[in-house]
C-alpha positions in Angstrom: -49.4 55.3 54.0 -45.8 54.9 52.2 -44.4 57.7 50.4 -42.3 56.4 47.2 -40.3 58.5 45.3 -41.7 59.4 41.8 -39.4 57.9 38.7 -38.8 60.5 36.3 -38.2 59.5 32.4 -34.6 60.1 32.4 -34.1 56.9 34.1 -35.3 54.9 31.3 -32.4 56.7 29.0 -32.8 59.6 26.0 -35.4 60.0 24.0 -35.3 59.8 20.1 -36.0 63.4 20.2 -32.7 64.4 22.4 -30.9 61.9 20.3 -31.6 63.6 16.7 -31.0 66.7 18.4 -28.0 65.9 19.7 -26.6 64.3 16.6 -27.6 67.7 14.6 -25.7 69.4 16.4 -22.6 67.2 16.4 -23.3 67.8 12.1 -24.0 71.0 12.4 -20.2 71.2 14.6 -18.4 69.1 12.3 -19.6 71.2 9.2 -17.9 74.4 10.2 -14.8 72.8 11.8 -14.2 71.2 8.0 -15.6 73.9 6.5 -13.2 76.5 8.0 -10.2 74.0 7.6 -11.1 73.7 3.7 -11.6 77.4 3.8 -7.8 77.8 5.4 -6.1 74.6 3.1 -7.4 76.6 0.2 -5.9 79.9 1.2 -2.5 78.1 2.0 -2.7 76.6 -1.0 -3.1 80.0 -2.8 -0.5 81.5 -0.9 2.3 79.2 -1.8 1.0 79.4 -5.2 1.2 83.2 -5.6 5.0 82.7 -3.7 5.8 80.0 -6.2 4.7 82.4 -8.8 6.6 85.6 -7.5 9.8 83.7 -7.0 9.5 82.8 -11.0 8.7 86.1 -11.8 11.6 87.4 -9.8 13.8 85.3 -11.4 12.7 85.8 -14.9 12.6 89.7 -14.8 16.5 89.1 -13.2 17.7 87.1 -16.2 16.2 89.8 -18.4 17.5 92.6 -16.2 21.3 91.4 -17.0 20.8 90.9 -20.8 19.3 94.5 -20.8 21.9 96.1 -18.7 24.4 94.8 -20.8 22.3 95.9 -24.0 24.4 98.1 -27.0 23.0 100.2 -30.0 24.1 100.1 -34.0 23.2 101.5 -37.2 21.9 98.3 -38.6 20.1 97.2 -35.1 18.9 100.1 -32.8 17.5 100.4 -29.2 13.8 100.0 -30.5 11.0 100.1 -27.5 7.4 99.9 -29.0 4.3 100.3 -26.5 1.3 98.5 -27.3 -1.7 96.7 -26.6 -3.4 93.7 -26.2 -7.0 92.8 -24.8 -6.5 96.1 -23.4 -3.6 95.6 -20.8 -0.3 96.9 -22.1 2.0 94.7 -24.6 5.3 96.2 -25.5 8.1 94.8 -27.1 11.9 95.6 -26.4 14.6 95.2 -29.6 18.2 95.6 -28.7 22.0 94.0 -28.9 23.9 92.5 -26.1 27.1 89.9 -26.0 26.9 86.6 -26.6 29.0 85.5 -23.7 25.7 86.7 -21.5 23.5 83.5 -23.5 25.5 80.9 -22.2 25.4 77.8 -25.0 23.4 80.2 -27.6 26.4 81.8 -28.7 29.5 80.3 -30.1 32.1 83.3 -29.1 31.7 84.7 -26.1 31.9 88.2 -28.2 29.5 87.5 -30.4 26.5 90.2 -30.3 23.1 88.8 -30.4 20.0 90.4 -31.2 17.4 90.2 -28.4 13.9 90.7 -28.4 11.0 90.6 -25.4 7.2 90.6 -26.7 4.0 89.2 -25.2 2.0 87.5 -27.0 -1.6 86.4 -25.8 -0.8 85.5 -22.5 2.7 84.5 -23.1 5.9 86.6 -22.2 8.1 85.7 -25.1 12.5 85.9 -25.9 13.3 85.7 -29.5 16.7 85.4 -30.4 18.8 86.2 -33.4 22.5 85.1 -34.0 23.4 86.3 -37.2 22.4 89.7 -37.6 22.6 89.9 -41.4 21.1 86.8 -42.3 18.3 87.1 -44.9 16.5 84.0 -43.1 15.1 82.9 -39.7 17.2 80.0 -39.5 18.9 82.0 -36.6 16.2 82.9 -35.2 15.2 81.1 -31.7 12.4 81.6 -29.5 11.7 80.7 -25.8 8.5 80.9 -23.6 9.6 82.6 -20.8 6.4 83.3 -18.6 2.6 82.0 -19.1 -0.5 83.7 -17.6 1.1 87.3 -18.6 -1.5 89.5 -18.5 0.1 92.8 -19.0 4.0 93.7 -20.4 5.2 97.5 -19.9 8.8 98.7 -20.5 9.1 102.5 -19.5 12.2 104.3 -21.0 14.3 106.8 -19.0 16.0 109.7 -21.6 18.8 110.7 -19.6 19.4 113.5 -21.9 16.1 115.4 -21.2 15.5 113.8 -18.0 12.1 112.3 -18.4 10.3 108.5 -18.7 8.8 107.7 -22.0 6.7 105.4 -23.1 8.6 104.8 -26.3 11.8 104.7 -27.3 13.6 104.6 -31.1 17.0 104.4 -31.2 17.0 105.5 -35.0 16.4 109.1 -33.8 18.5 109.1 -30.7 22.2 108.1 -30.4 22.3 106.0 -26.9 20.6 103.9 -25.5 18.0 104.5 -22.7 19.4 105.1 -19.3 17.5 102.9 -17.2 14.1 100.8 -17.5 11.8 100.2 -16.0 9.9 96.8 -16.5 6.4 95.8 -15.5 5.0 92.8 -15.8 1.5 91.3 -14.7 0.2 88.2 -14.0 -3.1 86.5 -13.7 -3.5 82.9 -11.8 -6.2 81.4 -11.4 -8.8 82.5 -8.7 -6.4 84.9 -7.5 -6.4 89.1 -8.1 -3.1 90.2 -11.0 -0.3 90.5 -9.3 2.2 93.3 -11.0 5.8 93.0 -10.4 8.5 95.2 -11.2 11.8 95.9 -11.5 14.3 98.4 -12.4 17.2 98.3 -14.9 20.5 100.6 -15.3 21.8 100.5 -18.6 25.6 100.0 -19.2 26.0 98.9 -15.6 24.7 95.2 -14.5 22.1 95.4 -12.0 
């Protein structure tokens, strides 16, 4: 009597079972590979975003830095800080002089003094400008949008005199201007947490 060896099913291929298994798995593989690529592509993404943001904010809160460095106080005009609020979050606004010759084409003499001011309004960080100080109109009067997505605007005053930070500052009881500032500014982007940036200001000296 012959022995012959026994065929087992694997020579006849896979079954349908092995093969759904095998292509749920390959699924199941390919799911978190893309998944955790979207996942990183999206953070990337953000990140460049919040750089791209930071580098405007930067630049913005420089421009304004060398205006207020730069910034003067008169009878008719005065340092004028108010602190206020909007939604909640903090929305001050900065009056003050500074020369012309710092506003590039806005100005006609480079000695002219123009009249400054810095508000947010809604979610816009806003630069009013005023050439002629006496004029009874706004014809003057220009505005530029210099930031969107603002969530919060604080200015914080430094009295040099009593050597304390204030909140507030009105140049029609004091005689100078403030020291030094010290700006804040908040922004919120989209699926991202506010970001506050800030930056400091010497009066009378450029930054």
């Amino acid at each position: 009597m012959s022995l012959q060896p026994q065929r087992h099913n694997s020579e006849h291929g896979f079954t349908l079972i092995e093969i759904l298994l095998a292509v749920a798995l390959v699924a199941t593989i390919a799911a978190l590979v893309f998944g955790s690529l979207a996942t990183t592509l999206n953070a990337i993404d953000v990140a460049r975003g919040s750089a791209a943001n930071g580098q405007i904010v930067r630049t913005t809160m420089r421009l304004m830095a060398d205006e207020l460095s730069m910034g003067v106080s008169s009878q008719v005009t005065p340092w004028m800080g108010v602190n206020a609020q909007q939604d909640n979050q903090p929305a001050d606004t900065i009056v003050f002089l500074t020369m012309g010759q710092f506003r590039g084409a806005e100005s006609e003499h480079d000695t002219e003094i123009v009249r400054i001011v810095y508000t947010r309004e809604r979610d816009k960080l806003l630069r009013l400008v005023r050439r002629n100080l006496y004029g009874l109109t706004d014809e003057s009067l220009g505005q530029l949008e210099l930031l969107e997505k603002v969530k919060g605007f604080n200015v914080r005053y430094y009295d040099a005199q009593n050597k304390l930070w204030v909140d507030e500052w009105d140049g029609r009881a004091r005689s100078k201007p403030p020291g030094a500032l010290l700006i804040e500014l908040t922004l919120q982007q989209d699926n991202v947490e506010p970001q506050t940036f800030r930056h400091w200001v010497t009066i009378g000296a450029s930054s």
